[in-house]
N, C-alpha and C positions, 0 to 999 in steps of 0.2 A: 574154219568151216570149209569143208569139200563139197563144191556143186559141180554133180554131173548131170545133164540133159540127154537122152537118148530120142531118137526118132524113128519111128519104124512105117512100115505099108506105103502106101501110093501103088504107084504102076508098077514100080519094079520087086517091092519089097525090103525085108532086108532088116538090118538094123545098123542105123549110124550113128556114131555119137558126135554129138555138136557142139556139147561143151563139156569142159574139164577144168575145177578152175579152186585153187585154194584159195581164198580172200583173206589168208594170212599172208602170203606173196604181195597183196593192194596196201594202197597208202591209205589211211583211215578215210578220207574223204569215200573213197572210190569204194570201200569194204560197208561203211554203212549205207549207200548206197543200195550196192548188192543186198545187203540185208535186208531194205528197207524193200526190195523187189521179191523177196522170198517173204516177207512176211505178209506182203497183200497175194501171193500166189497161193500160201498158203489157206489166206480166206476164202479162197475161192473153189478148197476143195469141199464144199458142199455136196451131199448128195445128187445127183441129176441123172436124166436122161440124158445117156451116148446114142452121137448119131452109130447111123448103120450103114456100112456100106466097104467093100470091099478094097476099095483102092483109098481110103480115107487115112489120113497124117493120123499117128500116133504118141502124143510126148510124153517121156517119163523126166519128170524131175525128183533126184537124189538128193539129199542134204544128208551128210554126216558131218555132226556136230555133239563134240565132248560128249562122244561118245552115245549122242540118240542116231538115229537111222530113220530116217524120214523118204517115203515116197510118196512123189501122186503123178496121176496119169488122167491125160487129154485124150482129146478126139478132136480131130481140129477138121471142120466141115466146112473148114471156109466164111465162117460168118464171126461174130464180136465174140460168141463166149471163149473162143479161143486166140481173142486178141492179146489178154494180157501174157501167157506161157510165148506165140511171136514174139512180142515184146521185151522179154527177158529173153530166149534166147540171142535176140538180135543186141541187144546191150552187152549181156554176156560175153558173146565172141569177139564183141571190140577191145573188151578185158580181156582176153586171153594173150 
């Protein structure tokens, strides 16, 4: 599985990527792990209301896996619904 994490807006703009990460490189512990954090990410793409506002964090999380192609996309305002995509990417990048 390839997870890529993108980040875009704030003050300056832009887009960075923050993660890049094949969890076939991890040792199994460390891969279900990751998996186990992409599969509650993925419950949480529910439909919602995105904040509004111009300088506001943007995340896109990637997964390509045997061949599906999965995105979903935050808005991260600052408050808990955007605590668990923080939270993967900050696990994430310890992986890397």
């Amino acid at each position: 599985m390839r997870v890529t994490i993108t980040q875009r807006g704030g003050f300056i703009g832009g887009e960075v990527t923050l993660v890049q990460l094949d969890t076939g490189r991890l040792d199994a512990d460390a891969r279900h792990e990751v998996e186990r954090h992409i599969a509650a990410s993925r419950a949480l793409d529910a439909p919602r209301d995105q904040p509004i506002g111009a300088d506001l964090l943007e995340y896109t999380l990637v997964v390509d896996d045997q061949g599906r192609h999965d995105a979903i996309t935050w808005v991260d305002d600052g408050g808990p619904s955007a605590a668990p995509i923080r939270d993967l990417v900050a696990r994430l990048q310890q992986l890397q």
